[in-house]
N, C-alpha and C positions, 0 to 999 in steps of 0.2 A: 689262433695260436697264442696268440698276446692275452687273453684271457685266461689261458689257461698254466703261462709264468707266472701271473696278477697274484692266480690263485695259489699255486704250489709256492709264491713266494710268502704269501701272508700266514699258509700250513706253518711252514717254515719258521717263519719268525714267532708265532705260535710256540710252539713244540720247545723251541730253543730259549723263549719268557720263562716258562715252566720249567725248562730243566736250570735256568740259573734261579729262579724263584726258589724250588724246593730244596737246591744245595745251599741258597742261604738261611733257609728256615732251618735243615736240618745243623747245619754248624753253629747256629744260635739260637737253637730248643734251649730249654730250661736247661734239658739232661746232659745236652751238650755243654754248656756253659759249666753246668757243675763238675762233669767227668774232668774238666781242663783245671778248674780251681782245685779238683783235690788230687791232682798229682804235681799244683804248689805248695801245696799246705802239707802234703806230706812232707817236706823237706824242714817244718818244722818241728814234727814229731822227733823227738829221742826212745833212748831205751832208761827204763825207769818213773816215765812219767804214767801218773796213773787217766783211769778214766774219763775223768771231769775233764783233765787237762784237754786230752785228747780229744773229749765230745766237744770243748768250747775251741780250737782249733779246727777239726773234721767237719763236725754235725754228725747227724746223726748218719749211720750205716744202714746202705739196703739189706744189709745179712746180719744177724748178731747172733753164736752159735757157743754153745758151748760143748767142748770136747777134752773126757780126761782130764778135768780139772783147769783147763785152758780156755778163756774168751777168745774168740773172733771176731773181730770187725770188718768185712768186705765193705768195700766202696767203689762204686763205679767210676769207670776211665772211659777214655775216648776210643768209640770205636775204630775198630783196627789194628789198635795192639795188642800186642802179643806177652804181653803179661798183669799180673793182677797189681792191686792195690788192699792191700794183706795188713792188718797191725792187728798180735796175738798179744795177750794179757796173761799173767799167771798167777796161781790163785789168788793170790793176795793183790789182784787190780791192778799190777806195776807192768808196763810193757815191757814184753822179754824178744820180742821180732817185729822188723818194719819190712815192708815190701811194698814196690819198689824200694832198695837203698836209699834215703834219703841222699845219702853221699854221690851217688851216683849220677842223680837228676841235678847237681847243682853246675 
């Protein structure tokens, strides 16, 4: 009997290494790291700044799309929220929308 707590003890601790192992790996992936940094760096974006600005503040976007004469820039967030991370350009390369509000996150 005592052999076989020895063992379901050690499963145990086992099981329970790995699952704090992989919730720390996954909150400090690269991807995780980044999602977190650019929902502060959004709060430096405005409206009116153009590309550059925004690329050397942001980096670059995992989406860049154009629609209607309108830029996109998607940027990943942390998983589990429930909203995006959004900044639209208009023709002439000047932000006309942030999302997240920047105002909002401060």
């Amino acid at each position: 009997m005592r052999i076989k707590y020895i063992i379901f003890s050690a499963i145990v601790m086992v099981v329970l290494s790995g699952v704090v192992f992989l919730n720390y790996e996954f909150k400090n992936s690269s991807e995780a790291v980044t999602a977190r940094n650019n929902l502060q760096n959004i709060k430096e974006i405005e409206i009116g700044m153009d590309t550059t600005q925004v690329l050397t503040i942001m980096g670059h976007p995992i989406d860049k799309r154009n629609h209607k004469g309108e830029l996109f820039y998607d940027y990943e967030i942390p998983s589990g929220l429930s909203l995006q991370c959004q900044i639209i350009f208009d023709s002439s390369g000047l932000v006309t929308f942030i999302s997240p509000d920047p105002e909002s996150l401060k």
